[in-house]
C-alpha positions in Angstrom: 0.0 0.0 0.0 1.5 3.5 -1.3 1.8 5.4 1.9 2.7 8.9 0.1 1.4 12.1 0.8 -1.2 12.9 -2.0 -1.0 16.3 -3.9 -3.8 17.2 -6.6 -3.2 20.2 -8.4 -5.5 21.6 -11.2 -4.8 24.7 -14.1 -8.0 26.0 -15.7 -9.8 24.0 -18.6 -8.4 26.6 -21.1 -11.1 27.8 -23.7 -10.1 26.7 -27.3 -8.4 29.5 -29.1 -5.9 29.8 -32.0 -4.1 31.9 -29.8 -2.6 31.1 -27.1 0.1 33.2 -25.9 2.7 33.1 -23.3 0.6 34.2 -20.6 -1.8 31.6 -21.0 1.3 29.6 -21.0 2.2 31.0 -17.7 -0.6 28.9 -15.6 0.8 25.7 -16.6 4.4 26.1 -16.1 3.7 27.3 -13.2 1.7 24.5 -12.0 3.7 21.9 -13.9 6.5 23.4 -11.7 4.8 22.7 -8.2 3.8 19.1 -9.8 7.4 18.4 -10.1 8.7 19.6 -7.2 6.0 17.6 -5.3 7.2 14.6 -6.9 10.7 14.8 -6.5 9.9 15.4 -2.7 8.3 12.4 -2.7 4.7 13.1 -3.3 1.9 11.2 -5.0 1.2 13.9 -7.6 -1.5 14.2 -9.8 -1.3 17.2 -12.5 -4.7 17.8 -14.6 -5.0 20.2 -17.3 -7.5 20.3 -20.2 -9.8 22.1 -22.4 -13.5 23.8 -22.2 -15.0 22.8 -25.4 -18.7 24.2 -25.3 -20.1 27.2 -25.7 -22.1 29.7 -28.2 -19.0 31.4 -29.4 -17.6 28.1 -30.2 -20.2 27.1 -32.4 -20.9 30.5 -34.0 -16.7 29.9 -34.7 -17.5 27.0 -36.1 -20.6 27.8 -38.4 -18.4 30.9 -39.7 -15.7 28.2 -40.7 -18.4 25.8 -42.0 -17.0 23.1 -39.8 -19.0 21.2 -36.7 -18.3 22.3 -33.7 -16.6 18.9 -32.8 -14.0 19.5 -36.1 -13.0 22.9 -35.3 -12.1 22.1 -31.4 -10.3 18.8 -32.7 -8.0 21.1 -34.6 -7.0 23.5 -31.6 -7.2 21.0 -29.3 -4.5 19.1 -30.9 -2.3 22.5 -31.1 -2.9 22.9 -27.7 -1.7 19.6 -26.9 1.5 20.4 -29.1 2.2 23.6 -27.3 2.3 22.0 -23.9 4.7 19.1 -25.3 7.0 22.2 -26.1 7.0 23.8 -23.1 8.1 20.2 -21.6 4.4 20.3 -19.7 4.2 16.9 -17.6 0.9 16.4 -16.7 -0.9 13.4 -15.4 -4.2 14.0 -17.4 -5.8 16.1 -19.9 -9.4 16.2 -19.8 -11.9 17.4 -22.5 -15.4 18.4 -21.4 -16.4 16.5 -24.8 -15.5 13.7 -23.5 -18.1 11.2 -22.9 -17.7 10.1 -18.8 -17.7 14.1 -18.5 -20.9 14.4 -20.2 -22.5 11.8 -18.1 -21.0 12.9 -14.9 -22.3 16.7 -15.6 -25.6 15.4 -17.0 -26.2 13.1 -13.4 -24.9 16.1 -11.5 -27.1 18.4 -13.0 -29.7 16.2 -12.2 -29.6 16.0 -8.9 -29.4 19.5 -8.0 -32.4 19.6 -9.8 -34.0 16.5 -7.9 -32.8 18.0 -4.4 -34.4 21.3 -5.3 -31.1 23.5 -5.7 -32.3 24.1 -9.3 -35.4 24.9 -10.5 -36.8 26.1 -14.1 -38.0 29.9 -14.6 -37.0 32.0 -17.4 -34.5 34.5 -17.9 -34.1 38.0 -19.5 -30.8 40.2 -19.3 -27.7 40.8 -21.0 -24.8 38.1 -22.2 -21.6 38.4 -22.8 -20.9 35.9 -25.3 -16.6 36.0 -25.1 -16.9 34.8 -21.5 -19.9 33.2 -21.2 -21.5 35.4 -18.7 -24.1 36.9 -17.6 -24.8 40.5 -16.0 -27.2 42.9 -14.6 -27.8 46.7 -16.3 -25.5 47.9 -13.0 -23.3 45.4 -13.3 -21.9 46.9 -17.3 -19.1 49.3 -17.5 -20.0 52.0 -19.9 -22.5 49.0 -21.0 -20.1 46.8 -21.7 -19.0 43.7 -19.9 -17.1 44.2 -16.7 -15.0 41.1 -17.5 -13.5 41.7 -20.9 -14.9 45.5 -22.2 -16.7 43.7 -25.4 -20.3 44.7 -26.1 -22.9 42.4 -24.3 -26.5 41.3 -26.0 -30.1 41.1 -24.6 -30.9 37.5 -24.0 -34.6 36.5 -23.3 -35.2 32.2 -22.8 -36.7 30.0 -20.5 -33.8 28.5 -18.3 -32.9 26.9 -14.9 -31.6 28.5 -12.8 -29.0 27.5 -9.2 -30.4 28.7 -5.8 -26.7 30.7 -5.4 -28.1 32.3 -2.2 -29.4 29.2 -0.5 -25.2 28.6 0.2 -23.7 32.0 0.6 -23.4 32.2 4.0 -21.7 28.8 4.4 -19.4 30.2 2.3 -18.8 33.0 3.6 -18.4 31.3 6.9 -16.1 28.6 5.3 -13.5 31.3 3.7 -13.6 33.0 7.0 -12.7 29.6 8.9 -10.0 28.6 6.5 -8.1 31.8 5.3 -5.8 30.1 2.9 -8.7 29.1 0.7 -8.6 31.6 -1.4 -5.2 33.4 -2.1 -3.6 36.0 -2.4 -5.3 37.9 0.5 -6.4 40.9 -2.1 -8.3 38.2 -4.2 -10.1 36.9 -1.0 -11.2 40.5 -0.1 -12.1 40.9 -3.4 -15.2 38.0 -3.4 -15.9 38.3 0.0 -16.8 41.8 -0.3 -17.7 42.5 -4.2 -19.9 39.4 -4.3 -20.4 37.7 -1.2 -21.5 40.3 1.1 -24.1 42.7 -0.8 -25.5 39.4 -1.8 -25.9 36.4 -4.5 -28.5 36.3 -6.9 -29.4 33.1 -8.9 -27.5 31.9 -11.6 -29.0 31.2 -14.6 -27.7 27.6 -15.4 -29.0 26.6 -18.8 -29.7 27.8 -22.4 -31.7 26.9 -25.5 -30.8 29.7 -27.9 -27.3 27.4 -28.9 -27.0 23.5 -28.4 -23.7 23.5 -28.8 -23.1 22.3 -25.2 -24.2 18.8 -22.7 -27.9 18.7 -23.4 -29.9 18.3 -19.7 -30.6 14.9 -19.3 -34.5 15.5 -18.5 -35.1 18.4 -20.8 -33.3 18.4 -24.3 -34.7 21.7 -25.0 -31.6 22.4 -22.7 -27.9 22.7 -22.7 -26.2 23.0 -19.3 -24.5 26.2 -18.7 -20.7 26.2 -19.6 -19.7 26.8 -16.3 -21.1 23.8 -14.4 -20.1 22.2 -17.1 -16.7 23.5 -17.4 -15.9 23.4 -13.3 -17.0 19.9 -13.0 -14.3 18.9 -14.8 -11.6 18.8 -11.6 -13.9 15.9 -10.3 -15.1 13.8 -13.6 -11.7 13.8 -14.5 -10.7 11.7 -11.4 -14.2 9.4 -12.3 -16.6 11.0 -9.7 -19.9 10.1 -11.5 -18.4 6.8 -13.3 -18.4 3.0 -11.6 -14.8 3.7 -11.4 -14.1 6.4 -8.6 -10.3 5.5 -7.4 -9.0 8.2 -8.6 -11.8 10.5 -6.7 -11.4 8.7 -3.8 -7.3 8.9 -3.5 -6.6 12.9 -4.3 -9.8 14.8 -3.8 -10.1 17.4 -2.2 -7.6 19.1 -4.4 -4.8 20.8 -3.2 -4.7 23.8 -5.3 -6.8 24.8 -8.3 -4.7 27.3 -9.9 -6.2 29.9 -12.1 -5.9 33.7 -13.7 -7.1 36.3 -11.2 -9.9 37.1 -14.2 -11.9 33.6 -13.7 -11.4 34.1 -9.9 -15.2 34.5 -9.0 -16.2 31.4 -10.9 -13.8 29.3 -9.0 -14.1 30.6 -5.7 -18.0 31.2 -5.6 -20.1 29.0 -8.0 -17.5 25.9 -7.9 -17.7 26.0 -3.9 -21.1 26.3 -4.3 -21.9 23.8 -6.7 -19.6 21.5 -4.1 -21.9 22.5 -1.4 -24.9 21.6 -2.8 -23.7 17.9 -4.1 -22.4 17.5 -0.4 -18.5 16.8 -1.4 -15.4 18.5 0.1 -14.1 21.3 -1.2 -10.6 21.9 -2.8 -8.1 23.4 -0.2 -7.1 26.7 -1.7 -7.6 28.4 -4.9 -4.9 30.5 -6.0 -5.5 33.5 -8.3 -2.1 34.8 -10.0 -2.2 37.8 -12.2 -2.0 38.6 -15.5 1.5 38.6 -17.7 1.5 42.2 -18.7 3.3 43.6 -22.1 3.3 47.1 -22.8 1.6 48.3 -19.8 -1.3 46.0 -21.0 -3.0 42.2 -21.0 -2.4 40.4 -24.4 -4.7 40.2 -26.5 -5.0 39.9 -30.4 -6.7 43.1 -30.8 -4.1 45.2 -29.1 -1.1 43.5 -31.0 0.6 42.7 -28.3 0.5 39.0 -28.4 3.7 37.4 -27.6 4.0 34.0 -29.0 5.8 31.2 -26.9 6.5 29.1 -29.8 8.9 31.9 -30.9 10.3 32.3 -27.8 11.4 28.6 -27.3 12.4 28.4 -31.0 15.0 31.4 -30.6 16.1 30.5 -26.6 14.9 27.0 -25.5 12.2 25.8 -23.2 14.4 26.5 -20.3 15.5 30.2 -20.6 11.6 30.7 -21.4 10.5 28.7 -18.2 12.9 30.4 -16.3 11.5 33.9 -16.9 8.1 32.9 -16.3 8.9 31.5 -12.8 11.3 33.9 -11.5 10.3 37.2 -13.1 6.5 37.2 -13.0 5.6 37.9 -9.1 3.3 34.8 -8.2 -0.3 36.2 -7.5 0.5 39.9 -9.2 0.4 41.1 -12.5 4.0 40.7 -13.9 5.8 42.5 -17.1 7.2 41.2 -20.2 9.4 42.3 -22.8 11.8 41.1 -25.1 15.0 43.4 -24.1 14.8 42.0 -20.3 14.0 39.1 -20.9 17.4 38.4 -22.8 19.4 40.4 -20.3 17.6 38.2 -18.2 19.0 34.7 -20.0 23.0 36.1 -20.0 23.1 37.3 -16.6 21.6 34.3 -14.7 21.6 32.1 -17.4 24.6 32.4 -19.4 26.8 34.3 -16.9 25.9 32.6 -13.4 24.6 29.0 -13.9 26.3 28.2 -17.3 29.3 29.8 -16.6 30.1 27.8 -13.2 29.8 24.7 -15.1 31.6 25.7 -17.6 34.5 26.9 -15.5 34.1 23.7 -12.8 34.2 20.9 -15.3 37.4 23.1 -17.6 39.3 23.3 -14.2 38.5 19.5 -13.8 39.7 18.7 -17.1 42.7 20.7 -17.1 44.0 20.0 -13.6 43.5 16.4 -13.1 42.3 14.9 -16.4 38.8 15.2 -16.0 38.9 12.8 -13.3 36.6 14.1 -9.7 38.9 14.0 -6.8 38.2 13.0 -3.0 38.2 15.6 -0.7 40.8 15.8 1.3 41.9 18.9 2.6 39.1 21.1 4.0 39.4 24.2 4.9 37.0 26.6 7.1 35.9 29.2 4.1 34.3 25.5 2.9 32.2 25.2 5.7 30.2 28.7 4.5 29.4 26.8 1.0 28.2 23.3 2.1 26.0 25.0 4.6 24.1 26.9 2.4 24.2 24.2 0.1 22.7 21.9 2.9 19.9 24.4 3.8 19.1 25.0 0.8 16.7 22.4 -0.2 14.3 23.1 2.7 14.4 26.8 1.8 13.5 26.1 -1.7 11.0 23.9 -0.3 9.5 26.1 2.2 8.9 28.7 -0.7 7.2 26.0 -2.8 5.0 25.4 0.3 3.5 28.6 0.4 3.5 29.1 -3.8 6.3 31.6 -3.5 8.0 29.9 -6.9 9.7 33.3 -7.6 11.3 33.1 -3.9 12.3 29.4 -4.5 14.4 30.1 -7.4 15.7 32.8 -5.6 17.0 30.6 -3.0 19.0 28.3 -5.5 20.5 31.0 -7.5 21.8 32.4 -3.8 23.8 28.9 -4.0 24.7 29.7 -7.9 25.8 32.9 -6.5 27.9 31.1 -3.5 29.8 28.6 -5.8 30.8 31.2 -8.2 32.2 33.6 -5.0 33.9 30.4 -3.6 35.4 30.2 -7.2 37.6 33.7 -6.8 38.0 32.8 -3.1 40.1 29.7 -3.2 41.5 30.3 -6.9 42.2 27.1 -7.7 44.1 28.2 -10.6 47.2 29.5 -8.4 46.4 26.5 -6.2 47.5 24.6 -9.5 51.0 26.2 -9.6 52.0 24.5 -6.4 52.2 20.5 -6.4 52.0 20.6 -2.4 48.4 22.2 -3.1 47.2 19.7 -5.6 45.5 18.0 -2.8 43.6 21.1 -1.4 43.1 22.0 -5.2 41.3 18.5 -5.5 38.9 19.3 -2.3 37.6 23.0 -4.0 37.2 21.3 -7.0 34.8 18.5 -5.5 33.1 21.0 -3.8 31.8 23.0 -6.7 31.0 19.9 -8.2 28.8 18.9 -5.7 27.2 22.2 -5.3 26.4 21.9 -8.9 25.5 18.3 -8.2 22.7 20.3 -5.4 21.9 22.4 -8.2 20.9 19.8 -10.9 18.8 18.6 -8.8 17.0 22.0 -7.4 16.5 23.2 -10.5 15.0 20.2 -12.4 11.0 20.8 -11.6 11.8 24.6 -13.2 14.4 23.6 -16.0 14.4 20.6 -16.2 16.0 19.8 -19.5 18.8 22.1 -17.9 18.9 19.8 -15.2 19.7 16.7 -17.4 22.5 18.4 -19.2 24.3 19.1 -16.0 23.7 15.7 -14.7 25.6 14.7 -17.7 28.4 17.1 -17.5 29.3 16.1 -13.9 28.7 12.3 -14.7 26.9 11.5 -11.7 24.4 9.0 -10.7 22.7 10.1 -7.7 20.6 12.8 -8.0 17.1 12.6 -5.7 15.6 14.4 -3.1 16.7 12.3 -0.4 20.6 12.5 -1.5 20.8 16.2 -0.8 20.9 15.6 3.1 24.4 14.7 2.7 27.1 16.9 0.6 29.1 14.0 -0.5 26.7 12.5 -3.7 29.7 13.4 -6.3 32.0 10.1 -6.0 35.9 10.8 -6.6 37.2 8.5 -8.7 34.4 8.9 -11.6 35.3 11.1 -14.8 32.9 14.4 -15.8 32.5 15.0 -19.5 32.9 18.5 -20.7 30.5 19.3 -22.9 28.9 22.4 -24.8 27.8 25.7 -23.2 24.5 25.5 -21.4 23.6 28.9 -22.3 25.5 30.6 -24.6 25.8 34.7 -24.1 23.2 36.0 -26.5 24.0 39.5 -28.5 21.6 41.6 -27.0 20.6 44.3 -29.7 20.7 42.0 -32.9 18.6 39.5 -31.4 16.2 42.1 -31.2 16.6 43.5 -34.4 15.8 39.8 -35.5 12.7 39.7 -33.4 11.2 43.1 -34.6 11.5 41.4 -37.9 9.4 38.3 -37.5 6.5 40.4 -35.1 5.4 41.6 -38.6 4.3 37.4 -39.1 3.1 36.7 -35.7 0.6 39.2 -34.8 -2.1 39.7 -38.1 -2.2 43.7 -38.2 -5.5 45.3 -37.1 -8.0 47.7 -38.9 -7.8 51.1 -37.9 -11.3 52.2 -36.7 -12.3 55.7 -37.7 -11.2 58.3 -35.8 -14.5 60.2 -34.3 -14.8 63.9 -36.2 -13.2 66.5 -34.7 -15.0 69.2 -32.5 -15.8 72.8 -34.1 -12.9 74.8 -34.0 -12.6 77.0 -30.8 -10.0 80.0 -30.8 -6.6 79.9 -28.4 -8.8 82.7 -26.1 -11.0 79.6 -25.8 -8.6 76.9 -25.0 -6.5 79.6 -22.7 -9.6 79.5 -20.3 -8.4 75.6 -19.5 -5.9 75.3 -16.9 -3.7 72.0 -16.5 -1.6 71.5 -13.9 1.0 68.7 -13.2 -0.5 66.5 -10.0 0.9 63.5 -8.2 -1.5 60.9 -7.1 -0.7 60.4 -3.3 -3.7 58.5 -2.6 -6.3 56.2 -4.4 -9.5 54.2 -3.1 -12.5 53.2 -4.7 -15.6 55.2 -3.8 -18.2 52.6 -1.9 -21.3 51.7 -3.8 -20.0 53.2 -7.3 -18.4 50.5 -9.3 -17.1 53.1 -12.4 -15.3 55.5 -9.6 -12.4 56.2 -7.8 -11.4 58.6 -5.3 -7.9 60.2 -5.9 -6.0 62.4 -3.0 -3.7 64.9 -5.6 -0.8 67.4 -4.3 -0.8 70.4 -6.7 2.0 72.1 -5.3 1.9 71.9 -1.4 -2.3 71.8 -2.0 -4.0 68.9 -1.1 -7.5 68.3 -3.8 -9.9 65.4 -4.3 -10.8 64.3 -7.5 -13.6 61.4 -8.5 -12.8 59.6 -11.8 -14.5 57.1 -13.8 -11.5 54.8 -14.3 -11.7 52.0 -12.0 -12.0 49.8 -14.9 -8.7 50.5 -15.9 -6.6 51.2 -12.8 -6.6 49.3 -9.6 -5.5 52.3 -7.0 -2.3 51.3 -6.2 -1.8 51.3 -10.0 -2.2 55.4 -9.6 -0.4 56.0 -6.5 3.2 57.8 -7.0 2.1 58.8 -10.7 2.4 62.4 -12.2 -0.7 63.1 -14.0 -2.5 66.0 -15.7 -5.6 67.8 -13.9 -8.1 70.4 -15.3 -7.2 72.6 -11.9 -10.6 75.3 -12.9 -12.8 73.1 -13.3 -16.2 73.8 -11.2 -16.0 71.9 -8.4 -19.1 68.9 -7.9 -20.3 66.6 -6.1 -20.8 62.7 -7.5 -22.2 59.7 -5.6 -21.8 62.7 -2.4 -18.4 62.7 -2.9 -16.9 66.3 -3.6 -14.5 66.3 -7.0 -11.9 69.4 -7.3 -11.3 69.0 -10.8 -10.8 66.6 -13.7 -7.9 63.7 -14.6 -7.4 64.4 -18.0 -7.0 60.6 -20.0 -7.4 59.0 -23.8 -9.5 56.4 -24.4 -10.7 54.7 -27.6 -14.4 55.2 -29.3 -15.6 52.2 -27.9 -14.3 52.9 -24.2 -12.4 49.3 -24.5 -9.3 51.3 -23.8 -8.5 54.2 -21.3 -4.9 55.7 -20.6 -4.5 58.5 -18.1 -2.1 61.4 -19.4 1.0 60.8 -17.2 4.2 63.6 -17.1 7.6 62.2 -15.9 8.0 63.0 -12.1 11.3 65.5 -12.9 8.8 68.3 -13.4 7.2 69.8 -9.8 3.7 69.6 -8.9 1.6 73.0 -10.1 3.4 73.2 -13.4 1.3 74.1 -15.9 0.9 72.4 -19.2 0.2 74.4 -22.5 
């Protein structure tokens, strides 16, 4: 009997698209990294990803294409499946809510909601947003647009079902309050418990009839079930709760984590919990919402152009150097940056420079100085002692960080031992210890030690490169390499032979590799048409504009304004002069995104009051026709507050 500790851990169902980019990618190397690391720890791991098939924009994809909707997911499906290979994804399933046991499983769960009397069958009128599936309330639109993506939303009028949401809210809430790492981070908690949660639930509509591209209700065929029972179901079916075979269920649910994009944070952390409720079953342990992987100041997305391609990426700098980046750069539950110009600085300083360059120079000064053969250690001295200790702590450090889904912080803690070796390097210069004969000894000792730092190294760093790993492995030749063997800093046996091989990561010539990349964007993001610009205003003479005064503010303080979902309420300093200004832009900042910035106010504005709130003046900001986009007018902070623009 397998006596391991059990460790289930879940990305989203992703929705299939063409276009997947590297933040999508994000999710699952981030989760494929955690499965890894559980596993080489000893764990009994079980890593599910897959894709959400159903849906009206599916099939109105598919009847565009002239295809069934069964042909066109097949296609990107398959691509899907592809990318993941690339990225060296290792998961232990991939589930596909076409699948038949997941049809069954969500057609007998539906069921017996409905025979319990958790749903029942009314009718439903409102708005839809069909990119996410979603539906919303008239106060619920931003500038009558969905809240979740910005695209226009249509009237919907059917008979559905609908989920008695508000039957379960309060054992919710009680349940988030009782365990408070269920959801994380801490913002994303406050977020449901007090957007959602608190002012209420309404019922959720649950099925449709206008599309039947979807699982048909099993009593009513007139019916599809609503893609997100159907889509959230999938964490249990997939482990055969609903089928005659339910080992799977029964040995790793609840899950550990469900990991998921902060933007389908509400589905997971409300209606799944709910749903869980309501069919009596346990509910997963935590829910972790990370942010989004940001380029350009914004989220990619076709339509902005700002798509960044991973298959590129990997094609021009390996799976590693692209893992890599993901996991240490991107701050795990914030929004993170990408660009091309850091991210290669990124590859040659701890890349090329740090980790490739310590092998490099260990296994050279192996080869040179004793024939490529690993000596015993024989002459320690103390400055060793500072090395194999961190060495020896490392491992529960990195695992530590893991533990609390700091993956940025456990990278951290290896490259601290990168960073050790390569100091110990210039300390002991074993390259004037090979002048003296008398010191070949103590030369022999420094030498083992790098290599089995290294030899702590390849095996750290193989759930977050682990193609890296292998290649070190190789280099230093040796043939224990598990969890277990980094209690002790003797794995490297003297005696054996390393083989020198090629550079791990090559130094990579900063400005012509993004000369190159400029030159293929032009093939990987389809250019966009140009809406019309809206006609100008009448003309107005420079007595007229003269009237306008803009001065140079700094945002000191930001909040939202309660009850007002459009507004936010911004402390300014105009030069020593504290003001209060009410914007509607809390679509497209977050207030700490303001704080610190140097932005443009109309300072003579009339002064008003909105929602009771007094606003001293107008942020002056761009947006597009159709509101989808909205930049504030930011100056560089060199120039004081009070300055006047003209």
């Amino acid at each position: 009997m397998c006596n391991k500790k059990k460790y289930y851990i879940t990305t989203p169902i992703y929705y299939p698209s063409a276009n997947l980019h590297i933040g999508n990618t994000y999710t699952t190397v981030a989760a494929d990294a955690l499965a890894r690391f559980k596993r080489l720890a000893g764990y009994d791991v079980f890593f599910l990803t897959g894709t959400d098939e159903h849906g009206q924009k599916i099939q109105r994809i598919a009847e565009d294409k002239g295809v069934t909707p069964k042909e066109y997911v097949d296609e990107i499906v398959s691509g899907i499946r592809k990318l993941w290979d690339i990225m060296d994804i290792k998961y232990d399933k991939f589930i596909r809510t076409t699948d038949d046991y997941h049809i069954k499983a969500v057609q007998d769960i539906f069921k017996k909601l409905y025979d319990q009397g958790d749903i029942y069958k009314s009718s439903y009128e409102g708005l839809y947003c069909t990119p996410c599936e979603s539906f919303w309330t008239e106060t619920q639109l931003v500038n009558g647009n969905c809240p979740d993506c910005g695209r226009p939303v249509e009237k919907a009028k059917e008979e559905a079902y609908f989920f008695k949401m508000s039957k379960y809210s309060d054992r919710l809430i009680k349940h988030i309050e009782e365990n408070p790492e269920f959801i994380q981070p801490e913002s994303r908690k406050n977020e449901m418990v007090n957007n959602f949660l608190k002012p209420g639930l309404q019922d959720l509509c649950v099925s449709r009839t206008s599309f039947n591209w979807g699982i048909p209700v099993k009593f009513d065929n007139d019916h599809v079930v609503y893609v997100w029972i159907d889509a959230l179901s999938n964490y249990i079916t997939a482990l055969g709760y609903g089928s005659e075979n339910k080992e799977l269920y029964e040995k790793y649910w609840p899950a550990d984590v469900h990991l998921i994009g902060k933007d389908i944070l509400r589905f997971h952390t409300i209606y799944w919990p709910i749903m869980l409720m309501a069919l009596g079953l346990e509910l997963p342990k935590q829910v972790f919402g990370h942010g989004w992987l940001l380029v350009d100041g914004g989220k990619m997305s076709k339509s902005k152009g700002n798509v960044v391609d991973p298959v590129v990426l990997v094609d021009h700098f390996g799976v590693d150097a692209v893992r890599y980046y993901l996991l240490r750069e991107i701050p795990f539950g914030a929004d993170g940056l990408f660009n091309n110009e850091t991210f290669i600085k990124k590859i040659n300083s701890d890349l090329a420079n740090d980790l490739g360059n310590l092998l490099s120079r260990t296994i050279a000064m192996v080869d040179k100085y004793f024939g490529g053969v690993i000596q015993s250690p024989l002459v320690k001295e103390e400055i060793d002692k500072e090395l194999i200790d961190l060495a020896l702590a490392t491992p529960k450090n990195v695992e530590n960080s893991i533990n609390d889904l700091k993956i940025p912080e456990a990278l951290s803690h290896i490259w601290t031992l990168v960073g050790r070796a390569n100091k110990y390097i210039d300390e002991t210069t074993p390259w004037i210890l090979a002048k003296d004969e008398e010191k070949k000894e103590r030369l022999g000792t420094v030498l083992y030690n790098l290599l089995e730092s290294l030899r702590f190294i390849s095996v750290l760093v193989s759930p977050f490169l682990p193609s890296t790993s292998e290649k070190i492995k190789a280099q230093l030749n040796v043939d224990v390499a598990t969890w277990d063997s980094l209690s002790a800093f003797d794995g490297t046996q003297g005696g054996a032979k390393v083989n020198k091989g090629e550079v791990i990561f090559p130094r990579i010539d900063v400005e012509a590799k993004l000369t190159e990349l400029e030159a293929l964007k032009a093939e990987s993001v389809k250019e966009e048409v140009k809406p019309s610009m809206k006609p100008l205003k009448e003309e107005i003479t420079i007595d007229d504009f003269d009237k306008i005064d803009l001065r140079v503010v700094k945002v000191i303080h930001c909040e939202p304004v309660p009850k007002a979902k459009k507004l936010l309420k911004l402390k300014v300093d105009l030069d020593g002069e504290e003001r209060q200004v009410i914007s509607g832009i809390s679509q497209y900042y977050k207030p700490e995104d303001l704080i610190g910035k140097y932005v443009v106010l109309v300072a003579n504005l009339k002064p008003v009051k909105l929602r009771g709130e007094l606003s001293q003046g107008m942020i002056l900001a761009a947006s597009t026709d159709d509101d989808s986009k909205l930049f504030t007018v930011s100056i560089p902070g060199d120039l004081p507050t009070g300055s006047q623009v003209r």
